[in-house]
N, C-alpha and C positions, 0 to 999 in steps of 0.2 A: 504494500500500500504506500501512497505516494499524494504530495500535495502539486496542484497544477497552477501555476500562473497566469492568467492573460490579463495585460495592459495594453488597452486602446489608447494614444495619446494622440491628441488633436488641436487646433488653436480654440481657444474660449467656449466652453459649451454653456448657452444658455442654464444660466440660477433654474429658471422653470422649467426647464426639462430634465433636470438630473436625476430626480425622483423616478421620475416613471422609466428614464435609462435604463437607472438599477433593474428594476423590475425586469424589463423586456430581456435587459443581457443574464438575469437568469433564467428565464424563460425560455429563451432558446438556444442556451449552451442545455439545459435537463432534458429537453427535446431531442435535442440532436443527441447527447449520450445516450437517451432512450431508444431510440432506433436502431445504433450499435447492439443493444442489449446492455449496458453500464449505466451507473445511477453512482451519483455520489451522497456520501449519508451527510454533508453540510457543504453547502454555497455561501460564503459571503461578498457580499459587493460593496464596492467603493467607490464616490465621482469624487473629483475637484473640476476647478472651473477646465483643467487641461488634460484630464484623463478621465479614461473609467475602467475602470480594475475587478475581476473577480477572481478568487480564489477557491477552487475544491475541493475539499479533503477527501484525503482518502481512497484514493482512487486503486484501482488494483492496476498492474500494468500492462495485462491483455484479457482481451474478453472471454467468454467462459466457450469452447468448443461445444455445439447444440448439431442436434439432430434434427431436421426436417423431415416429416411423413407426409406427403403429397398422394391423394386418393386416388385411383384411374378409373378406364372402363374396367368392364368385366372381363374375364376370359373368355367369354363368348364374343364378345363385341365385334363388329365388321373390322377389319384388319385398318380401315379411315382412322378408325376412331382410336386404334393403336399407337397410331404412327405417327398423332398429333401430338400425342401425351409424350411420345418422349420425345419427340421435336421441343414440346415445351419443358420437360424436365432437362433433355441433355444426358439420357440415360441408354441403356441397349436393353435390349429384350430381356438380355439371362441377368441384367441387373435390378429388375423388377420383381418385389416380395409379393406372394400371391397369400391368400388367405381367404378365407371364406368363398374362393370363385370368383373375388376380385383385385385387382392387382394395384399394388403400392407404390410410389417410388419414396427411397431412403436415402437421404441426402445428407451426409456430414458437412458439418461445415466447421473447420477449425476455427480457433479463436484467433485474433487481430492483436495487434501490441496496439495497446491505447494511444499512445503517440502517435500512429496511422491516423487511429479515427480523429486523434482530435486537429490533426495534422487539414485533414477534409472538414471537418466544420467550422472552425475559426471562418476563413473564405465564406461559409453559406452561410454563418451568425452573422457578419460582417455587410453582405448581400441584402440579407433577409430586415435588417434593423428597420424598426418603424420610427423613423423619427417624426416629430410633426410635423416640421421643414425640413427643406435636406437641400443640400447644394454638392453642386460639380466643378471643379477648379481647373485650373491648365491648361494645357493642351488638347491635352483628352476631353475637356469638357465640351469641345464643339459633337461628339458623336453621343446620344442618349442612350445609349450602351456603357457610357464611362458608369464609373462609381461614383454613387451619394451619399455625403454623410453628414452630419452638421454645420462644420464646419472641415476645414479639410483634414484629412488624416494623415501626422507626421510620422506615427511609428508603431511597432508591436513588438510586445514582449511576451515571448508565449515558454511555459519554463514548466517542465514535468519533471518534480523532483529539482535535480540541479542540471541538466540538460535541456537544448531548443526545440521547444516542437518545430521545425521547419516548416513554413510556408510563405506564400507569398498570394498579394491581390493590387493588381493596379499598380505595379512597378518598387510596392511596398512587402518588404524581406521580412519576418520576424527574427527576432534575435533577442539578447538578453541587458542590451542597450538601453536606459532614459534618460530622460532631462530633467532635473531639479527645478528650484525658484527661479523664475523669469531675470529676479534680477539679483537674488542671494547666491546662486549658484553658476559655476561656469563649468563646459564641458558635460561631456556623457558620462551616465552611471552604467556601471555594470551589476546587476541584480544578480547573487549569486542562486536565491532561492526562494518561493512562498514566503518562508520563515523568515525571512532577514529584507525583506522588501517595505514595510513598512518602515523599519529602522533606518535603512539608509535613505531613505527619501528623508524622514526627520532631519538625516545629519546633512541632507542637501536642501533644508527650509521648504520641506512640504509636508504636511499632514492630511495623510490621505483619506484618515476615517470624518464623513462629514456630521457625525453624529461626537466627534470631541471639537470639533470647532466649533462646532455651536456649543459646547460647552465650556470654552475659551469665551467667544464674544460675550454670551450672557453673564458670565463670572466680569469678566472685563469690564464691559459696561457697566454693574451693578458696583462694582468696587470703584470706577472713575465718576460716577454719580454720585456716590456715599461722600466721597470725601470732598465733593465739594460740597457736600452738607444737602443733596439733593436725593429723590428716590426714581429710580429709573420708570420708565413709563413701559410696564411688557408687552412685546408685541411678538408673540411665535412666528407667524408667517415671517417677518421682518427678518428674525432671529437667521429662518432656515435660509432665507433668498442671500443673506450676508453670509452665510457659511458656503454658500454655491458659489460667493463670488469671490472669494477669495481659499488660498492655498496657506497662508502665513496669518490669520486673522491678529491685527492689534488692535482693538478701541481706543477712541482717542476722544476726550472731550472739549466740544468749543462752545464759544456762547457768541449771541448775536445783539442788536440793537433789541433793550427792552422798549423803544416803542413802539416795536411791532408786536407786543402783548394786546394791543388795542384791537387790534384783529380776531376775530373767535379763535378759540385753542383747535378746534376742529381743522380748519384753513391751514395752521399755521403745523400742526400734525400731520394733515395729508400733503402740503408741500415739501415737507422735509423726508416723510417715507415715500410718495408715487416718484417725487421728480429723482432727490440723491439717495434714498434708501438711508437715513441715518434716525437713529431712535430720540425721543424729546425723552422730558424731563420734570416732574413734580417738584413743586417746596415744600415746606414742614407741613404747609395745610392743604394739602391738596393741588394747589394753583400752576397751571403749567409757567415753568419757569422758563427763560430767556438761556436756556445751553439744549446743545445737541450732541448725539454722539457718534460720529461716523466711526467707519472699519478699516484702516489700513490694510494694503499686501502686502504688506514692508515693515521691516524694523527699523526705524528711520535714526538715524546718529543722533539727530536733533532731540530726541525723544517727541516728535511728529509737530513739531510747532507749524514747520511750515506747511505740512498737508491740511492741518488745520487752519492755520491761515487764507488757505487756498480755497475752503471746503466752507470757511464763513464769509467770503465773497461770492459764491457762487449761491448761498442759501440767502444773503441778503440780497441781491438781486432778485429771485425766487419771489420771496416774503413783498419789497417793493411792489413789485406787479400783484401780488396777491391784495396787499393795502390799497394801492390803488382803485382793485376794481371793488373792494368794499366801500371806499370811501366816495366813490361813483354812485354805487347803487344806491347808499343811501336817500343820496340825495333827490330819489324818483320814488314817489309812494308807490306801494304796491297795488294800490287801485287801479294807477296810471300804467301802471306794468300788466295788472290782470286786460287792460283793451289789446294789449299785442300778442295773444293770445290764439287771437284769431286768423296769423299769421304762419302757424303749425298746424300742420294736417294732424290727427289723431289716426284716423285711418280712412283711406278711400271711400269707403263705405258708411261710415260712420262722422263725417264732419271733422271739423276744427276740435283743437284741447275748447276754446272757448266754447265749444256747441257743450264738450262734455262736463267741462264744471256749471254751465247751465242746469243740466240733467243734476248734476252731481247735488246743487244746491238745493236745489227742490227734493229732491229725496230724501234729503239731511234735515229738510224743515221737517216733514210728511212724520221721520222716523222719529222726532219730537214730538210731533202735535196729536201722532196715534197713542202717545203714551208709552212708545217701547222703550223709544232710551228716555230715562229722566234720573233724576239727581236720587240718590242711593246711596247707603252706608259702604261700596265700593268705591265712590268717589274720594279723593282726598288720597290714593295709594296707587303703584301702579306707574308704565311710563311717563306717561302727562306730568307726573308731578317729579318723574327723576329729574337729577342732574344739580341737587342745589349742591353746598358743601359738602368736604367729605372728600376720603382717597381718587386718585383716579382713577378709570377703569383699565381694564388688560386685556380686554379685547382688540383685534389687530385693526378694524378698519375705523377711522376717525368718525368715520359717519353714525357708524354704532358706538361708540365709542364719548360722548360729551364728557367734558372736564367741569369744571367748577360755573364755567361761564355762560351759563345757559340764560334763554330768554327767560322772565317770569322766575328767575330763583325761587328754589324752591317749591317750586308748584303751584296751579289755582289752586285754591279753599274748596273746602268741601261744598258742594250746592246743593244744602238739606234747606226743603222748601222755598227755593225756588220757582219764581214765576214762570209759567209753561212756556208763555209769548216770550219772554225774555229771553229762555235759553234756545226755544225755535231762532228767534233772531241771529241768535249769538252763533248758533250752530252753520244758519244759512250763511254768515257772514267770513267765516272761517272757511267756508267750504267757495265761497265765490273770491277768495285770494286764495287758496289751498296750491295752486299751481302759477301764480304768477312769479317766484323765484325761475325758474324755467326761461325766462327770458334775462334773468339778470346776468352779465359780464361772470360775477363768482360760478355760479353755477354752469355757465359757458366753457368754465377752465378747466372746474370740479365737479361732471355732471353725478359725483356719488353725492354730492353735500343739496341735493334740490329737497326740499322741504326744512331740512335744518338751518339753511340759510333765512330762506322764508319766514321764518321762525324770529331768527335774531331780526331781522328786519321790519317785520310787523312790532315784534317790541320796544324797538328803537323810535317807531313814529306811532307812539303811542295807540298803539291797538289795545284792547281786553285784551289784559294776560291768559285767558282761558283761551283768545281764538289765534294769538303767539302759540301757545302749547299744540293748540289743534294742528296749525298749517306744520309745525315740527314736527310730529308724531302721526301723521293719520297717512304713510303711510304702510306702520306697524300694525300688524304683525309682519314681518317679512318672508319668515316660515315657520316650521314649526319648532319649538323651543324658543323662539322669540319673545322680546315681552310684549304682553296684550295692555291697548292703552284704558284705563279705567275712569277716565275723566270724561260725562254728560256728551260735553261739547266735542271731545275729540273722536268718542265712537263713535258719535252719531257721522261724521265727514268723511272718516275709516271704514265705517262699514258702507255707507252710503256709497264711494269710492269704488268699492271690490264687486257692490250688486250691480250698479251698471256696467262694469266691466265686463261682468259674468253675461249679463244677461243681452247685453250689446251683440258680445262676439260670438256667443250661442245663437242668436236670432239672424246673424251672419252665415251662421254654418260653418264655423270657426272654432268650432270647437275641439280639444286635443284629440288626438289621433296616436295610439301605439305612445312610443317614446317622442311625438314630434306635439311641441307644447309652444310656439313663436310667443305667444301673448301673454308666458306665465300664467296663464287660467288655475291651473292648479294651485301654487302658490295663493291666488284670491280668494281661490275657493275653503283651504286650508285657515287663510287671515278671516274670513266670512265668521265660520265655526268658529277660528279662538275667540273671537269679538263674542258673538252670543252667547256660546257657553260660561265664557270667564267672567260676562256681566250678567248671564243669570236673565236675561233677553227675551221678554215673553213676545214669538212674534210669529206670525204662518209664514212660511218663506214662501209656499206660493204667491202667496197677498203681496208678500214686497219685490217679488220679481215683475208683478203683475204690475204696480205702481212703477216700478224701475224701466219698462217698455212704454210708460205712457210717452203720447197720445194714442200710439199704434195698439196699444195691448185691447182687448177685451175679452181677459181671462187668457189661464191656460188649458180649457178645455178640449180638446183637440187643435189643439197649438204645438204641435211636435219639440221645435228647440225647445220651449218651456218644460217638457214632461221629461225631454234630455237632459235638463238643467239641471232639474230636482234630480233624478239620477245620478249626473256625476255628481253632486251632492251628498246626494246616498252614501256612494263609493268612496268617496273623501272621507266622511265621517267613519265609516268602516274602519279606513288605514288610521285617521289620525287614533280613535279612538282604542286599536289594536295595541297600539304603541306603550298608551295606557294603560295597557293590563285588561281591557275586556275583551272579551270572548264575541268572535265574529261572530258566531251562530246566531247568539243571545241576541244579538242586532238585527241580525237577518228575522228571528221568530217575533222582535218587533216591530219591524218595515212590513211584513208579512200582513199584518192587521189591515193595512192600508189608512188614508185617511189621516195619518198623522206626520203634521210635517210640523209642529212644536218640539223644539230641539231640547228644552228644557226636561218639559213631560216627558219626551222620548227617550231621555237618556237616565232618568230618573225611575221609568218604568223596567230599563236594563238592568240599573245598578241594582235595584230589590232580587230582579229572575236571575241575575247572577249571585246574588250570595243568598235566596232561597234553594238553588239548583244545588248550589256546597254542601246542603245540609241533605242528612239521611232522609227527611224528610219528601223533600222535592227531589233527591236521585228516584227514589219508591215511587212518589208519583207519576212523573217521567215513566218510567216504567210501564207502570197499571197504564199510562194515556197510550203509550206506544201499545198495545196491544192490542186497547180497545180500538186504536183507529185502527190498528189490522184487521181486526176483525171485520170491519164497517167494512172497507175495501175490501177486504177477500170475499165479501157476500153481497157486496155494489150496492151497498143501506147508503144514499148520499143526500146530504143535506138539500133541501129550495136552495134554487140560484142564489148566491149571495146579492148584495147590492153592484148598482153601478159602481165603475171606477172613477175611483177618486182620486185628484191629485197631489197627493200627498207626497210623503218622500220616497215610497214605493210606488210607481205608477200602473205599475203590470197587476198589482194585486187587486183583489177586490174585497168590500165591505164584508166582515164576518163578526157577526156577533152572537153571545149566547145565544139569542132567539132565533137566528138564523140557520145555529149549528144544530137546534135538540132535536129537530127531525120532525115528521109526522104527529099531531099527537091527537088522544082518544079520550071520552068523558072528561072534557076542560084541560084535566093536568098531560095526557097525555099517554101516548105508550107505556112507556116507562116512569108514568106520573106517578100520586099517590097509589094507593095500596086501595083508598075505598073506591077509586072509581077502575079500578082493572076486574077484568070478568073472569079473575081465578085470584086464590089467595098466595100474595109471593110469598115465598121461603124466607125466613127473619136477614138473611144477610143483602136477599133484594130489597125487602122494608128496609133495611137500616140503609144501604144506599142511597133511596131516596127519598128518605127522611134528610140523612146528610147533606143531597145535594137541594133540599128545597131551603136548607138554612145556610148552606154554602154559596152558593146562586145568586141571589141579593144583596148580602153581604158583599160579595166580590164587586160587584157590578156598581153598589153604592162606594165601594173602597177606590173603584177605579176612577168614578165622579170624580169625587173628594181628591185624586191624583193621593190618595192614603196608599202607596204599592205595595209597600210593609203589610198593609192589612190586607189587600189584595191576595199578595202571598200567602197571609195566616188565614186567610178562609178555605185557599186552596189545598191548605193543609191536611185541615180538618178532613179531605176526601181520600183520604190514603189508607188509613187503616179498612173502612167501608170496601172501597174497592178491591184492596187485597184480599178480605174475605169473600166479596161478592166471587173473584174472580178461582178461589179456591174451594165454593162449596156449590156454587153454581152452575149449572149449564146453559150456554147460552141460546146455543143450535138446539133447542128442544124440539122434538119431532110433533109437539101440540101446537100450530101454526101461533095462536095466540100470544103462546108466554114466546114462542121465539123473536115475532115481532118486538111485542112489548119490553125485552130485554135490550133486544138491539136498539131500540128506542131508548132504554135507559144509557148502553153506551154515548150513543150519540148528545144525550143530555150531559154527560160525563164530558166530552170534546167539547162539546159548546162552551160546556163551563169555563173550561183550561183556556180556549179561544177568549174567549171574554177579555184573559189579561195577556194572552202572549199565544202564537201559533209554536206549540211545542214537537210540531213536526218536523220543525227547524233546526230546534237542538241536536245537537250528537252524543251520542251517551247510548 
């Protein structure tokens, strides 16, 4: 056993490609030894910005000699058919195993010194590489036959054990030759081994693991921030992209003009990590402070003054233009900014952004003045109100990311009692500048900062701090795990937001397809959910899709996108809710109901059939329901047509309720009714049945009113013990036509019941 070397080295490999490098170049160096028959028991890989390196332990150093059994014709076979098989094997007649009257061919095939094979695939890994870009250099690049690879490839080191694998692609020899630090090191290395290859690149200023350079820069940075009495600002992404660009990482701390503090911390953090890639800086409270910390390649003599030097001219220039175009915008209210609006297409089909914050306002008033969002013990907690004092965050992108200097510090106030008209206002008003950041110079630079700009700008020219918070936040959630905003004014603009988008681009026929999503729809649909759920939202989503189409809508009664809508709806809710810990079924046996598109109700009526289904109780019932609906089906007992369909958040399904479920019935109560009006006397466990089910029945049915599910549950409880006797002392198929109806009728009042609160023919169990 033997460890194997290969080093790709090239000029500059894209930061954001190296990750997935890795990946692929183990991927198909395990491929290609798979095909040999060889497997190595550990791959590890390594990029810097000028190589990329795997190593394989272990390897053996030829592959194992295998036997091939190759099936043929028979011995009878027309002599064609003989004469083809060992054309195709390469065999003679007396060399073919005969058995059962049909004949074999057996093929040895000795083993290969691994250095062959690996000798052949380097070339095909090298061929095969997916890059995301890929380029052709030279000479050679005028023919589309040359080699492409990121950037151009200078050399290979292919090393098994302490020996070359030989080969060569594209005029490039492997050999056991590299190059050290661009500008640390002169001259070629000679790599004697696997084992000693990390080491000597160290003693030539490179470090090749990019999982300890990132753990250099973050220790570097955190200890050049400490001691200027500051707290590093963390940014992972940042972290990795700085360890891809360098091979020698040093941090180095500089500071800039604090009057560029006037600027949002937001601004002045995305300019310093999208344009030079270098991490800002907290003070004692929180407040982004006036240093930055870029990465040197270099160990500079100076101990890096002048890269710094160099590195705070180029960021105040940066910062300049970024002031500037703050101090521009200001000076243009955002009203006067909401009329050019009308100047962005939104989408061909769909008008101007200005036609859509039209739509947008009006549904923001609508989702006020129906009483769905209004002012709540959630209010006052929540994004709306993030961002006053306080550490800063560690999230990577600035946009997510608010420092200290937020509009509205601190947060609106909670709006307990609250004028309806006031906050409709407040809502519409928020939501008809909600997108005029969009046309400002900042947001032209930094199209990630559009609403948080918005934000800082509405509270600068005196806006309500409630409708600052809204145009900043509305439009969170962004996905899932995100924070849901809890603030009146800002769901109402937020949700408002995500429904015409939804229901725009579904009424387009626009809606996702497979893995192909242009418009984020899912993501909306996702923000939709967090927004009602997390506010507790009592609202019909048909009803606000329906308002959300006006003037065009009336209704979604065979309105196709609409019934799509609520569907992928459905489906959404599904995945996010799965995520959560509940159980698809459980969902499915309450979409099943139909008619309920109350996300509230609906998911409150889950959470109960999910932890009554936990208990022995409801597994037993489960049970007893599963059998008796077999039975119904096995003997085609099937309830009256249910109701029409309704469009709820199942749309395929249709109205089922106890009464629709119990079947037939005879003397008032029914088949399977009381005991006095049946024209034979039941057996005490069919009395007790439905005795149970005539106090079980109403109970449920008043628990499910009351949206009581808990009681719901406990009524459905009570029919378990009943049933397991009915269905062990009972016979159902009595050959006296009478009791057998009348039993099968008591089943069917038994499914109805369960129907009542949940289609338990859904569940699995």
């Amino acid at each position: 056993m033997t460890d194997f070397l290969l080093e790709l080295r090239s000029e500059e490999i894209p930061a954001r490609m190296q990750a997935k490098a890795r990946e692929d170049l183990a991927r198909l160096f395990t491929a290609e030894l798979a095909a040999a028959g060889l497997a190595a028991p550990a791959i590890t890989t390594f990029s810097t910005p000028r190589r990329l390196t795997l190593i394989a332990r272990d390897l053996p150093l030829e592959t194992a000699a295998v036997s091939e059994e190759i099936k043929g014709p028979k011995t009878a076979a027309p002599p064609q058919a003989l004469d083809g098989f060992l054309r195709k094997t390469g065999l003679t007649r007396d060399q073919l195993v005969e058995r059962d009257g049909v004949l074999f061919a057996v093929i040895d095939k000795p083993g290969r010194a691994t250095a062959d094979v690996l000798a052949e695939a380097i070339p095909n890994i090298i061929r095969a590489f997916p890059w995301p870009k890929s380029m052709r250099w030279g000479d050679a690049s005028a023919s589309t036959e040359s080699l492409k690879w990121v950037r151009p490839l200078q050399g290979i080191v292919a090393l098994l054990g302490g020996d070359v694998v030989s080969c060569a692609i594209a005029g490039i020899t492997s050999g056991r030759e590299t190059m050290g630090h661009r500008f640390h090191s002169s001259g070629a290395i000679s790599i004697a081994s696997a084992a000693t290859y990390a080491d000597q690149l160290r003693d030539a200023h490179v470090i090749v693991d990019q999982a300890e350079r990132a753990q250099i820069i973050a220790l570097g940075a955190t200890m050049a921030a400490r001691k200027a009495g500051l707290e590093l600002i963390k940014d992972e992404g940042l972290l990795i992209e700085n360890a891809g660009l360098t091979e020698w990482p040093v941090p180095l701390l500089g500071r800039f003009d604090d009057a560029f503090l006037s600027v949002p911390p937001e601004v002045i953090q995305l300019t310093a990590r999208a344009n030079q890639k270098y991490f800002v800086c907290a003070d004692a409270d929180g407040n982004l402070a006036n240093a930055f910390i870029c990465t040197a390649n270099i160990d500079a003599a100076d101990g890096g003054a002048k890269i710094v030097d160099g590195n705070r001219k180029v960021l105040a220039a940066r910062l300049s233009d970024a002031k500037f175009f703050y101090d521009t915008d200001l000076k243009v209210k955002l009203a006067d900014q909401a009329t050019k609006l009308d100047r962005i297409v939104f989408h061909e089909k769909l008008g101007s952004v200005a036609d859509k914050v039209d739509r947008v306002a009006k549904l923001a008033r609508w989702l006020v003045e129906e009483g769905i969002v209004k002012s709540s013990p959630l209010a006052g907690r929540g994004t709306s109100e993030a961002g006053g004092g306080g550490a800063p965050q560690t999230t990577a992108s600035p946009a997510e990311n608010p420092l200290h200097h937020q509009p509205a510090a601190g947060g609106p106030p909670p709006l307990a009692g609250e004028d309806l008209e006031e906050l409709a206002t407040l809502a519409e008003r928020a939501a008809r500048l909600c997108k005029a950041d969009l046309v400002t110079l900042m947001v032209g630079e930094f199209p990630e900062l559009q609403g948080v700009m918005g934000g800082y700008y509405a509270a600068a020219q005196g806006e309500d701090p409630r409708v600052a918070a809204a145009i900043r936040d509305h439009y969170k959630p962004v996905g899932q795990g995100d924070d849901v905003p809890t603030d009146p004014v800002t769901v109402a603009v937020s949700l408002a937001d995500k429904l015409d988008t939804l229901a725009k681009f579904f009424g387009i026929n626009e809606g996702p397809t497979g893995s192909r999503d242009p418009f984020a729809l899912r993501r909306a649909a996702i923000g939709c959910l967090s927004l009602i759920i997390d506010n507790q939202l009592r609202l019909s989503l048909a009803s606000a899709i329906s308002q959300a189409l006006l003037p065009s809508a009336q209704g979604l009664d065979g309105w196709p996108p609409g019934i799509q809508l609520l569907s992928f709806l459905a489906d959404r809710l599904k995945v996010q809710q799965r995520e959560a810990g509940v159980r698809h079924d459980l969902i499915d046996a309450v979409f099943a109901l139909g008619g309920e598109d109350d996300l509230i109700r609906l998911l409150a009526r889950v959470h109960a059939l999910q932890a009554f289904i936990g208990t022995a109780d409801g597994a037993n019932l489960l049970a007893g329901y599963k059998r008796a609906a077999n039975i119904l089906k096995k003997e085609g007992y099937e309830a009256p047509a249910p109701g029409d369909c309704h469009p709820g958040l199942d749309p395929g399904s249709r109205l089922s309720t106890a009464e629709e479920e119990a079947g037939p019935r005879l003397g008032g109560r029914g088949d399977g009714g009381d005991a006095k009006s049946s024209s034979y006397t039941p057996e005490p466990a069919e009395a007790a049945l439905i005795a149970a089910l005539d106090v079980a029945e109403p109970a449920a049915t008043a628990a499910v009113a009351a949206e009581d599910f808990e009681g719901a549950m406990a009524a459905l409880a009570s029919l378990r013990a009943p049933i397991d006797a009915f269905f062990e002392t009972v016979i159902v198929n009595d050959p006296i036509p009478a009791k057998r109806t009348a039993r099968l009728g008591l089943l069917a009042r038994v499914r109805g019941a369960v129907h009542g609160v949940a289609d338990f023919s859904k569940i699995e169990g």
